[in-house]
C-alpha positions in Angstrom: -78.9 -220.7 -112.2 -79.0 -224.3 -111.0 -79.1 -224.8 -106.8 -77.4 -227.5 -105.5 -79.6 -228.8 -103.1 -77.6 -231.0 -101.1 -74.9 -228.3 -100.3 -74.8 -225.8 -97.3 -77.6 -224.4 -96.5 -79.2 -226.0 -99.3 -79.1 -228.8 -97.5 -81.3 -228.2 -94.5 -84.3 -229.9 -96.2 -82.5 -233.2 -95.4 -82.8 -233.0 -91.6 -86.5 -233.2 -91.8 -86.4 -235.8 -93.9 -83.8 -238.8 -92.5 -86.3 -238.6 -89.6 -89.3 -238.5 -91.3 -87.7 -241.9 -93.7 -86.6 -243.2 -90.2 -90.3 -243.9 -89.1 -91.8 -246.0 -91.9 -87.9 -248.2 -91.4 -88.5 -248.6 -88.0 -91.5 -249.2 -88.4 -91.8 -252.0 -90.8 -88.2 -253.3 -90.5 -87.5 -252.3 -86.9 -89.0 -255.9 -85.7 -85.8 -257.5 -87.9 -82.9 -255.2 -86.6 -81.4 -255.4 -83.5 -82.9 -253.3 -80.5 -85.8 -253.1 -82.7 -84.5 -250.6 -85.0 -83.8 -247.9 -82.2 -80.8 -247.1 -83.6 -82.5 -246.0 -86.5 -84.2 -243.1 -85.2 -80.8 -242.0 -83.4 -78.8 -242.3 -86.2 -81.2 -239.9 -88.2 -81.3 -237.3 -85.4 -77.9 -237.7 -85.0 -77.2 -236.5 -89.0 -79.7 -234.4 -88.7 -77.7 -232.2 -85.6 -74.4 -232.9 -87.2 -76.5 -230.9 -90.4 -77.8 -228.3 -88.4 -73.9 -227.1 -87.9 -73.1 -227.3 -91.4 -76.1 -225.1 -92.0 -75.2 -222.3 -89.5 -71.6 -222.3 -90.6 -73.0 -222.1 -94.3 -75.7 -219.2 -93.3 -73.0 -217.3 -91.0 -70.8 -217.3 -93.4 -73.0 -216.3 -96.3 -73.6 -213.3 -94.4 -76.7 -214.8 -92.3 -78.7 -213.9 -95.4 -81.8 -216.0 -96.3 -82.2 -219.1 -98.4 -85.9 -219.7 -99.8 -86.2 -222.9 -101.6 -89.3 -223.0 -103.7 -90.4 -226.5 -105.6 -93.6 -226.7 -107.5 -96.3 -228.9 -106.5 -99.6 -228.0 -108.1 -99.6 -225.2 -111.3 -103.0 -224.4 -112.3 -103.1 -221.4 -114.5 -101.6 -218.3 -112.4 -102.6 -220.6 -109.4 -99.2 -222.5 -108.1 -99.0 -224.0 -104.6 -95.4 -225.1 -103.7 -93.2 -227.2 -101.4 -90.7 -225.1 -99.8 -88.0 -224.4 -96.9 -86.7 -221.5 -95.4 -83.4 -221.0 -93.7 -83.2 -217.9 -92.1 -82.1 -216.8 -88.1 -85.7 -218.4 -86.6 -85.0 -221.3 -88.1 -81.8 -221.6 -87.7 -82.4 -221.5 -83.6 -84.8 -223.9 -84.0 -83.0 -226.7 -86.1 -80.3 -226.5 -83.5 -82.5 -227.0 -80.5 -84.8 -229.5 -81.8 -82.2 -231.6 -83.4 -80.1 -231.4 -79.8 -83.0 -232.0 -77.2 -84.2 -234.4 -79.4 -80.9 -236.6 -80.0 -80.2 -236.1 -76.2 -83.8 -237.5 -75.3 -83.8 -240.6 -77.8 -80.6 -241.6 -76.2 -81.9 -241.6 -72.8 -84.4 -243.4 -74.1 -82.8 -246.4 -74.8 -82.4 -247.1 -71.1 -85.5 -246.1 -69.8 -87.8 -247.7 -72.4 -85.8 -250.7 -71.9 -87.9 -254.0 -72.0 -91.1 -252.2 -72.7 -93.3 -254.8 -75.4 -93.4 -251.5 -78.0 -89.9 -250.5 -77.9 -89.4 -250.3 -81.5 -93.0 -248.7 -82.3 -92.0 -246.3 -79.3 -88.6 -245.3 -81.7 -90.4 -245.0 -84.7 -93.2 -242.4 -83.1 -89.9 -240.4 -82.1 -88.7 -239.9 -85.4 -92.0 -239.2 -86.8 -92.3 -236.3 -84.2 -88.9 -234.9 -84.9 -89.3 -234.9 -88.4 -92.5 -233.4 -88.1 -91.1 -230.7 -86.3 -88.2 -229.8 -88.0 -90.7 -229.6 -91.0 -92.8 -226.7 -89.1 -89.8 -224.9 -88.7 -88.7 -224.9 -92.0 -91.2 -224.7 -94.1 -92.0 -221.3 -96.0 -95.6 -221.6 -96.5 -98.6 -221.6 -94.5 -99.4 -224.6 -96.0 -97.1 -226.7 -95.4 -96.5 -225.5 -92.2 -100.3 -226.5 -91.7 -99.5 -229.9 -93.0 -96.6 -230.4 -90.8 -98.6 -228.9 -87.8 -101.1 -231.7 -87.8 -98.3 -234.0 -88.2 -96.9 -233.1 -85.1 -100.7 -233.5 -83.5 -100.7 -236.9 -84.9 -97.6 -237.5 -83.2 -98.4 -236.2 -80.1 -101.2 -237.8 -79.8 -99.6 -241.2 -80.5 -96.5 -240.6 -77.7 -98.8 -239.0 -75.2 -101.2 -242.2 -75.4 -98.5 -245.3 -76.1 -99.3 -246.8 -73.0 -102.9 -246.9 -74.0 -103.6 -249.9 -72.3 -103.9 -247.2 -69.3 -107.6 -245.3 -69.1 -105.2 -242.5 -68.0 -103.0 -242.6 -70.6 -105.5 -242.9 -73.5 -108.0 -239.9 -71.9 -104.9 -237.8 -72.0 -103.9 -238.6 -75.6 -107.5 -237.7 -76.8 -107.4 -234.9 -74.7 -104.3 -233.6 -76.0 -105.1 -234.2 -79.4 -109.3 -232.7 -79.3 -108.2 -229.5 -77.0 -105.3 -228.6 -79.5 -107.4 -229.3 -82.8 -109.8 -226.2 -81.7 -106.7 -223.9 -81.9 -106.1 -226.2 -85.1 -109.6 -225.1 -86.7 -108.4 -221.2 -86.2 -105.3 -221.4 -87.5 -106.8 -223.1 -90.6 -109.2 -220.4 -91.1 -106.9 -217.6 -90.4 -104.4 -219.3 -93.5 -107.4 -219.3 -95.7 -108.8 -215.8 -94.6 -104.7 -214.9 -95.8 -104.9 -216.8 -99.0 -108.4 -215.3 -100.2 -106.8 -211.4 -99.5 -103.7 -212.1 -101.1 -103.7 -215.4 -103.1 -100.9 -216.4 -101.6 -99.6 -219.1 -99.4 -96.0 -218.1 -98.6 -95.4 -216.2 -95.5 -92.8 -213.5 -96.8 -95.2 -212.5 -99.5 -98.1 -212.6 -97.0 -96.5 -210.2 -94.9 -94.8 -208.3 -97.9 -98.3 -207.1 -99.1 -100.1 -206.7 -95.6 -97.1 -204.2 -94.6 -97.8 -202.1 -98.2 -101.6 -201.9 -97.3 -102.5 -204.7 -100.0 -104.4 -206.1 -96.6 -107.6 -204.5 -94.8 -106.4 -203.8 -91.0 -109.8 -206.3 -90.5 -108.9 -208.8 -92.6 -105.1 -208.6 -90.9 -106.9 -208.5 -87.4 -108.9 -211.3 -88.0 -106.3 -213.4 -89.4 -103.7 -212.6 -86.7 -106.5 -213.9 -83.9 -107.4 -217.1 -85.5 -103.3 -217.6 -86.0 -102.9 -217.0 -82.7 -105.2 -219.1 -81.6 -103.4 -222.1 -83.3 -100.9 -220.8 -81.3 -102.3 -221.0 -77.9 -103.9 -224.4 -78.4 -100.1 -226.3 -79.3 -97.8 -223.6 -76.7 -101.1 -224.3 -73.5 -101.9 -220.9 -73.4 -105.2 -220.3 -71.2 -107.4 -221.1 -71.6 -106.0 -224.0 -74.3 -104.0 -224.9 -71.2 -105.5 -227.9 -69.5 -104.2 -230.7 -72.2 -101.1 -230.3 -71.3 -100.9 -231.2 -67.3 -102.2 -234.8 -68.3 -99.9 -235.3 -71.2 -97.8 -236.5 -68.8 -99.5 -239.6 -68.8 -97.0 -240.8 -71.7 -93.6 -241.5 -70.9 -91.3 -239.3 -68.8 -88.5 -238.8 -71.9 -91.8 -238.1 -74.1 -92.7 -235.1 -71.5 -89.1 -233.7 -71.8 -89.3 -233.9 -75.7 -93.1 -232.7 -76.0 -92.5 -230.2 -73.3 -89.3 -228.6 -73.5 -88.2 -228.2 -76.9 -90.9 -229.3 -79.7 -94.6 -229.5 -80.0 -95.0 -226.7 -77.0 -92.5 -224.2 -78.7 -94.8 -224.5 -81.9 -97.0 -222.4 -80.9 -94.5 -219.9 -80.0 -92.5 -220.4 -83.0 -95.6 -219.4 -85.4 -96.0 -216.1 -83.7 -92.7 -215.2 -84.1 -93.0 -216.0 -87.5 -96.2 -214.3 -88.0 -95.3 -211.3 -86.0 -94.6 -208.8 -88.3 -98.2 -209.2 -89.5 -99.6 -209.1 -86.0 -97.5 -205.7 -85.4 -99.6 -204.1 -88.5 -102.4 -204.1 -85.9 -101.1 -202.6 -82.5 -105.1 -204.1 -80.6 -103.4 -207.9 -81.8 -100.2 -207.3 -79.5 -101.7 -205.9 -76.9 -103.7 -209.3 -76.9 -100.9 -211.4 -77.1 -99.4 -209.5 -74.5 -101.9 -209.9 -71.9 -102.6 -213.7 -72.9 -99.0 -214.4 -72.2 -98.6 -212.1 -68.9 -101.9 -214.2 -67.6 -100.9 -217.7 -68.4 -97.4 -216.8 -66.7 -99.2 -215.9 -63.4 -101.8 -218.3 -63.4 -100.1 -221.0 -64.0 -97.1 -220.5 -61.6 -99.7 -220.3 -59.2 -101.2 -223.4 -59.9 -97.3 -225.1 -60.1 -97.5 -223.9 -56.6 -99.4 -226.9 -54.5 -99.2 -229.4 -57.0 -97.2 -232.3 -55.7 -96.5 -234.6 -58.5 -93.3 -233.3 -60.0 -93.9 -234.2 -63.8 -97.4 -231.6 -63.2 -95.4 -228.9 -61.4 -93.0 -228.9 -64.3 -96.2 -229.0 -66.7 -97.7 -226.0 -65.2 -94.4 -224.6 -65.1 -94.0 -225.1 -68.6 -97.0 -223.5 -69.3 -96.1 -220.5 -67.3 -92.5 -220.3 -69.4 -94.7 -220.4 -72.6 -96.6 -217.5 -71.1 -93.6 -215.1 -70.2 -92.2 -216.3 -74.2 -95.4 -214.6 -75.8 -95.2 -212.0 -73.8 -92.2 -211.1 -74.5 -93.1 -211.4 -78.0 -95.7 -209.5 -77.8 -93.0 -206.8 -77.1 -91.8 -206.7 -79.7 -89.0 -208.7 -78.4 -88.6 -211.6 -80.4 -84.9 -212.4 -80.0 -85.3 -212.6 -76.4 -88.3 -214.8 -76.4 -87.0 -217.4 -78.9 -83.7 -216.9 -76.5 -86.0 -218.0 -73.4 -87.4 -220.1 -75.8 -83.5 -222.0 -76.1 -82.7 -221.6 -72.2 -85.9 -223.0 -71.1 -85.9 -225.9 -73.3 -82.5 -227.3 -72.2 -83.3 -226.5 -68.5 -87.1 -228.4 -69.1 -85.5 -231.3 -71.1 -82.9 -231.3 -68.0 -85.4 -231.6 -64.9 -88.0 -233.6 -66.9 -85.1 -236.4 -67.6 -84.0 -235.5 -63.7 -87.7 -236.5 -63.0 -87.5 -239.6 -64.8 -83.9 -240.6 -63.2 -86.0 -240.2 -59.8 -89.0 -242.4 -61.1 -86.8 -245.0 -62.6 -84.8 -245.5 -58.9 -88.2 -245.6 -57.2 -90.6 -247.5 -58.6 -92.4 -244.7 -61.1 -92.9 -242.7 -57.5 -93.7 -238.6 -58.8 -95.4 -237.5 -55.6 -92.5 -235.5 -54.3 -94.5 -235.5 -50.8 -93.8 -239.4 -51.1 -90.0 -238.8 -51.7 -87.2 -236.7 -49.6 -83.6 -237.5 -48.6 -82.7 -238.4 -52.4 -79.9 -235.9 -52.5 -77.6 -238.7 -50.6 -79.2 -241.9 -52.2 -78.4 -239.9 -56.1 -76.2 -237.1 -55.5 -75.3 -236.7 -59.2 -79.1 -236.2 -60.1 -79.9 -233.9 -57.5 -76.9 -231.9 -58.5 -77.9 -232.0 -62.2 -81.9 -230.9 -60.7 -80.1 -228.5 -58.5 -79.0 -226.6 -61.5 -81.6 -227.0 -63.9 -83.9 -225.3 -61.1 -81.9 -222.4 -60.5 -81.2 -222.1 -64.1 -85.3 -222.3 -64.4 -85.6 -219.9 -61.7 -82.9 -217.0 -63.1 -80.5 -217.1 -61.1 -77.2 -215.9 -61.9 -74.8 -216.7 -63.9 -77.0 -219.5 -65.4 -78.8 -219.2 -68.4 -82.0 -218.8 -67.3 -80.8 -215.2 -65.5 -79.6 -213.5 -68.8 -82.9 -214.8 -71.4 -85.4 -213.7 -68.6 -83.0 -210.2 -68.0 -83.5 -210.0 -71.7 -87.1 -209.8 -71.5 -87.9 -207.5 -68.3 -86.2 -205.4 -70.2 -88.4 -204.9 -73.1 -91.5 -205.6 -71.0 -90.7 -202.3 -69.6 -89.5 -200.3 -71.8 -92.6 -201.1 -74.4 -95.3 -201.8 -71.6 -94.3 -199.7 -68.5 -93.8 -200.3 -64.7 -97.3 -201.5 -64.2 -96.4 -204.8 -66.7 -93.3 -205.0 -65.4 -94.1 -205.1 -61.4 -96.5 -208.1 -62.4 -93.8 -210.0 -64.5 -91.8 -209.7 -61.3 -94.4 -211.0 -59.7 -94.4 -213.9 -62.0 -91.2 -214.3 -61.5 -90.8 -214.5 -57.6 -93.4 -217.6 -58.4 -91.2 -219.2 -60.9 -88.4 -219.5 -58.1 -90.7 -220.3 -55.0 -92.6 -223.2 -57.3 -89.1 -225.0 -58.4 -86.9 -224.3 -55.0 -90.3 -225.9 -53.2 -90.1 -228.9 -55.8 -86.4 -229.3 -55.6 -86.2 -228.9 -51.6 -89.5 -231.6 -50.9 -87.9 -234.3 -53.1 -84.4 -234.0 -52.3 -83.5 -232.3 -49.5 -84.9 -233.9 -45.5 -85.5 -237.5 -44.8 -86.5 -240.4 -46.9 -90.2 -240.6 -46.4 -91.1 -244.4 -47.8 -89.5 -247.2 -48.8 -89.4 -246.2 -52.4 -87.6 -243.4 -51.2 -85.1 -244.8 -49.3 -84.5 -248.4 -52.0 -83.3 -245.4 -54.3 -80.3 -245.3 -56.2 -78.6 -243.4 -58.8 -79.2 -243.7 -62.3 -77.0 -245.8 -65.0 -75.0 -243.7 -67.5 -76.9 -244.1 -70.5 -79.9 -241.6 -68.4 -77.1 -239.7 -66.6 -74.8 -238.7 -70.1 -77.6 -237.2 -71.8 -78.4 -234.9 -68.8 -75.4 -233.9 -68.0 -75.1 -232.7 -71.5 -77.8 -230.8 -71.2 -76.2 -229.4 -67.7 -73.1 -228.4 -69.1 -75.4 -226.6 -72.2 -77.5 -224.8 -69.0 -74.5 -223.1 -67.2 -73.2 -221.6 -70.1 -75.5 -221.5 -72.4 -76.2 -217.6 -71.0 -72.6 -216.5 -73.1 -74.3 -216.2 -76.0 -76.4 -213.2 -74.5 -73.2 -211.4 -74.6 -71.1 -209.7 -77.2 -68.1 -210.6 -78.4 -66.4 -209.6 -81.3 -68.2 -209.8 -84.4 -71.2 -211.8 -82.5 -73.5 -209.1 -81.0 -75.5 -211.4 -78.7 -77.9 -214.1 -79.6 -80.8 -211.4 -79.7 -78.9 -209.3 -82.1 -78.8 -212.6 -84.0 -82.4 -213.3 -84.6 -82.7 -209.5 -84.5 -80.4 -207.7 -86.3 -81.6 -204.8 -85.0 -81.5 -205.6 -81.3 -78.8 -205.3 -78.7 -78.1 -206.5 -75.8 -78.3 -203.7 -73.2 -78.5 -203.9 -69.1 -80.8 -201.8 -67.0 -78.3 -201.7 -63.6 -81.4 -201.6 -61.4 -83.7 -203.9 -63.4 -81.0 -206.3 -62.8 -80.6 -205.9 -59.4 -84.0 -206.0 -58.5 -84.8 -209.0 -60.7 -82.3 -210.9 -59.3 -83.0 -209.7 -55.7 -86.7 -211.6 -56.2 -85.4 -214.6 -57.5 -83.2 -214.8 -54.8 -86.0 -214.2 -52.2 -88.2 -216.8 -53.7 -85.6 -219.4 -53.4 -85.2 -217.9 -50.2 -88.8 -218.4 -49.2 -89.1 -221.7 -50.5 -85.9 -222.7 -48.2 -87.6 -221.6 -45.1 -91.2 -223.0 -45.9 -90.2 -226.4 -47.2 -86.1 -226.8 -46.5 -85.7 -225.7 -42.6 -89.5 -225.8 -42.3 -88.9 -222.3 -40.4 -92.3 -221.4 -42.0 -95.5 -223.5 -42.2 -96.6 -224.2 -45.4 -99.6 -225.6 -44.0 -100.5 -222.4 -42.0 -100.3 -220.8 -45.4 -102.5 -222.6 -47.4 -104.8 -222.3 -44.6 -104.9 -218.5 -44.8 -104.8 -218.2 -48.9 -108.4 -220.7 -48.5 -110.2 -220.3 -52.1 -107.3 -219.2 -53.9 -105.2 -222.5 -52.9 -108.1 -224.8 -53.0 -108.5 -223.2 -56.6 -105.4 -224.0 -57.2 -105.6 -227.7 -56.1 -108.5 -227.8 -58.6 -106.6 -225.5 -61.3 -109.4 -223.1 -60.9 -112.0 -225.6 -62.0 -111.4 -224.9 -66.0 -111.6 -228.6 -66.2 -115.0 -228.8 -64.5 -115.8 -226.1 -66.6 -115.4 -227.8 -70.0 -116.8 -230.8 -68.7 -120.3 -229.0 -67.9 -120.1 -227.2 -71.0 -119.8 -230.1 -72.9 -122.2 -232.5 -70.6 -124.9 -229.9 -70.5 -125.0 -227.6 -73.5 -122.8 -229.3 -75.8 -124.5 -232.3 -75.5 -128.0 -231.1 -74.8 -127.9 -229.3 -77.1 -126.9 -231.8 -79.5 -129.6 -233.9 -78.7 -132.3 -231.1 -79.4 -131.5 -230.8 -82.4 -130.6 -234.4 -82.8 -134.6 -234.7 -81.9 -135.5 -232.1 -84.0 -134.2 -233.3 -86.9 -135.9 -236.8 -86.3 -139.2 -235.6 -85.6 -139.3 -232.3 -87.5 -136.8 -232.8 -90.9 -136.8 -236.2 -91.0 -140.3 -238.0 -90.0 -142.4 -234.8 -91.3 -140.4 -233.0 -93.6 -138.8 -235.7 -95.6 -140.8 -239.1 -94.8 -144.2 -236.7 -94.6 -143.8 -235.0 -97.9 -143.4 -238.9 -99.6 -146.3 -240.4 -97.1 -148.1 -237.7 -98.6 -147.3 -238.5 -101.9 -148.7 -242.0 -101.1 -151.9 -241.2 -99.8 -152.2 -238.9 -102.7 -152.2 -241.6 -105.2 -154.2 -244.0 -103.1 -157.2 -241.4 -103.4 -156.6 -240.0 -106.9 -156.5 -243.9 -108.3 -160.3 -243.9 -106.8 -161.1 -241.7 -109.9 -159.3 -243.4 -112.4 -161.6 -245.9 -113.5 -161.0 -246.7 -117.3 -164.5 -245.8 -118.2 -165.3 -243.7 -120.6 -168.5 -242.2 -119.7 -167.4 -241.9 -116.1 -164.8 -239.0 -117.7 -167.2 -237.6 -119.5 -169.8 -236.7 -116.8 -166.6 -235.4 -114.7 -165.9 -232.7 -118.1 -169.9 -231.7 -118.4 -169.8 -231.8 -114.6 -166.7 -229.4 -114.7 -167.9 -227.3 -117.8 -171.4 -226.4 -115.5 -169.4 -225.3 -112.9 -167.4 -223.0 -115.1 -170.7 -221.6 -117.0 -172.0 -221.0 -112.9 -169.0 -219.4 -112.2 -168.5 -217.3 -115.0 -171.9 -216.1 -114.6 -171.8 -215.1 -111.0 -168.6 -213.3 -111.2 
């Protein structure tokens, strides 16, 4: 039976790739067009989400089954490696996200990259990313996916770094792209570890013989850690964390793309994928679990006395990621890639607020430097207003049903003791964002900057107040109605959405008090924030200095790394090189300089040396 590729669901493969053939046109031909060929990017993306809706109408009403397109690429024997894409429910969410931030970004961008000297190469890296992207979330084997992974490294590296000119900006991008690459390594391994114990490449088959024992619970163990790792290194889990607070070296709309809805949500997005092989092996999700549950505390805390807003929405970021894998860890997978949907509009939202706020004040992002901005751009600070309480949970946003979603499961499958420090994580989330929001927009203006500022123009307010509308009732789809059981009965079929009366109370009672908090530390100043960070001491000057991982790499790598690297660089010199290899030859040499001392030509001078040698044999013969 013939498929027609280019109908339904069939057609997914082509949202990938009109922004992956957008890059090499803006690219070479972008210098021709007008704007530099930014409208070709948008245009792509723009297909691409007008796609993504044809897709789901085609998958929903195929009876959400999935479509697995296989197309052959290398047949060696029984040995066949193929292309391939996968539409199924994780997808699905994805496409529609990515394609939506991602459209919603690029047209922001037109205004905010305006008269930069790379304009069009700034477009072209854009698509490339995107279509990178959308390739990791369609593809159906691990090896592709890999491919498209280091794509989207490639990519990130280029955006984080295009002001390279910058020392900043350029330490970043190498940061970025050398910090991820070690979670790059594992992941490798882990695929080929997979491949050698089942021969295999594609994921459903992977997981098909793992879950009928055709896998050693070592080999699945092993596997699932190294995946894992991939994971941590592109989603900042700790300790693969610290790249991620300088990527926001590059441009703001780069952060809200990077940050909110693609390269982060990799990470998360492959162990989702992969989880029913990490489930075989109950020691994997406890790890994941407590990886997650970590990163979510420690870096909230961090977010806490930060004070330039793009890095208090970095470390909040990271912290999101955090509560996403643990939720996953769960078991919960709907409502983490729910979260994972909530907190990218609400991230793409404050990270475009952020740059409506440097664009009006001269690229200004201390928020200590700021204040008063709620009367100089009401309709940003509105927009923020939102997009922070939506962050923080608070109902009826969107943020209060995906994070309800996952208490839920965090106690049920871990128990109080889990759940009491989620809560804990949680009352951080909302004291982080209220004390961002209140400093920078709330009080008086507190320098010039701050008080020359002035609301942004409509091309950088429509795309945000897209994604505002998307933020307040984007939380409906939690709920059932009619056929539709609730967005985590859609990626799960076997999930429903359920309340726990008091969970719900008392989640929402903590968000309120950290909000609450936050008002009378930094909005009435009731409370001395000062006084505070006086009494936490070593924990807030940790903080300031994000508990000295940082340092801690850099003497790692200044004095073992390196030290080490010139031991054995010396070694190797002195030892393999000069003796082992030069000495053997020099040997050789001085070998044949004494040996040629015998050979003489003459005749009788060899045959003295063989009645010279036959005595000695006759001596020896007769003494032993």
């Amino acid at each position: 039976m013939s498929i027609d590729i280019f109908a339904g669901s069939n057609a997914a493969w082509l949202i990938p790739a009109l922004s992956v053939l957008a890059f090499p046109i803006t690219l070479f031909l972008g210098r021709f067009l007008p704007g530099k060929g930014s409208f070709i990017p948008i245009v792509a993306i723009a297909a691409g989400f007008i796609l993504f809706w044809f897709v789901l109408s085609d998958f929903l009403s195929g009876g959400s089954v999935p479509l697995h397109v296989d197309i052959e690429w290398i047949n060696i024997g029984f040995w066949e490696i193929t292309w391939g894409f996968l539409v199924d429910r994780i997808s699905v969410v994805m496409l529609g996200l990515i394609t939506f931030v991602a459209l919603l970004v690029q047209v922001y961008s037109l205004q905010y990259m305006k008269g930069d000297s790379r304009y069009g190469w700034y477009f072209s890296l854009h698509a490339l990313f995107a279509g990178s992207m959308l390739l990791v979330v369609l593809a159906d084997n691990l090896l592709f996916l890999y491919f498209a992974w280091e794509l989207v490294g490639l990519g990130s590296y280029l955006l984080i770094g295009f002001w390279f000119d910058r020392r900043s900006a350029a330490e970043a991008a190498k940061k970025a792209f050398i910090t991820t690459r070690i979670g790059d390594v594992g992941l490798l391994i882990g695929i080929i570890i997979l491949f050698k114990a089942t021969g295999t490449f594609h994921i459903s088959s992977i997981i098909h013989v793992a879950q009928n024992g055709g896998i050693s619970d070592s080999t699945i163990m092993w596997s699932s850690l190294l995946i894992f790792l991939g994971a941590m290194g592109k989603s900042g889990q700790f300790p693969l964390h610290v790249w991620l607070p300088d990527a926001m070296e590059g441009p703001t709309p780069v952060s809200a793309l990077i940050h909110a809805a693609t390269m982060v949500a990799a990470g998360v997005y492959l162990v989702a994928r992969m989880m029913p092989l990490f489930a075989l092996v109950p020691e994997m999700q406890l790890i994941v679990v407590i990886t997650g549950l970590f990163t979510f505390i420690f870096a909230g805390f961090i977010a806490l006395v930060m004070t330039d807003m793009k890095r208090i929405l970095a470390y909040s970021t990271i912290s999101h990621l955090g509560l996403m894998m643990l939720s996953i860890g769960t078991g919960a997978v709907g409502a983490a890639l729910f979260h994972l949907v909530v907190h990218g509009i609400s991230k793409a939202l404050l990270f475009l607020g952020a740059g409506n706020v440097m664009h009006s004040t001269n690229d200004e992002t201390d928020c200590w430097r700021l204040g008063g901005l709620k009367s100089k751009m009401p309709i940003t600070a509105g927009i923020f207003l939102i997009g922070s309480l939506s962050l923080a949970g608070i109902a009826p946003l969107s943020g209060f049903f995906s994070k309800d979603e996952i208490l839920n499961s965090v106690y049920q499958e871990m128990g109080l003791g889990f759940l009491i420090v989620t809560l804990a994580g949680g009352f951080i989330s909302a004291l982080y964002i209220a004390r961002l929001f209140l400093i920078t927009f709330t009080g008086t203006s507190r320098t010039d900057a701050a008080k020359n500022a002035h609301e942004s123009p409509v091309l950088m307010l429509f795309p945000v107040v897209m994604l505002t509308i998307v933020a307040i009732f984007l939380g409906m789809v939690a709920i059932p109605m009619g056929e539709f059981k609730g967005f985590t009965s859609f990626v799960e079929q076997e999930s429903k959405f359920h309340i726990i009366p008091w969970l719900l109370v008392v989640s929402l009672s903590i968000t309120i008090l950290g909000v609450v908090v936050g008002w009378l530390y930094y909005g009435k100043s009731r409370l001395s924030h000062k006084s505070m960070a006086l009494r936490l001491g070593f924990m807030y000057k940790g903080a300031l200095k994000g508990f000295w991982i940082d340092a801690i790499y850099q003497f790692v790598i200044d004095r073992i790394v390196l030290e080490s690297g010139r031991l054995i660089a010396t070694f190797d010199r002195i030892v393999i090189n000069d003796t082992g290899i030069d000495g053997s030859a020099k040997s050789v040499l001085l070998s044949a300089l004494k040996v040629r001392l015998i050979q003489t030509g003459k005749i009788y001078n060899y045959g003295t040396a063989m009645a010279f040698g036959v005595f000695l044999a006759v001596i020896v013969w007769w003494v032993f």
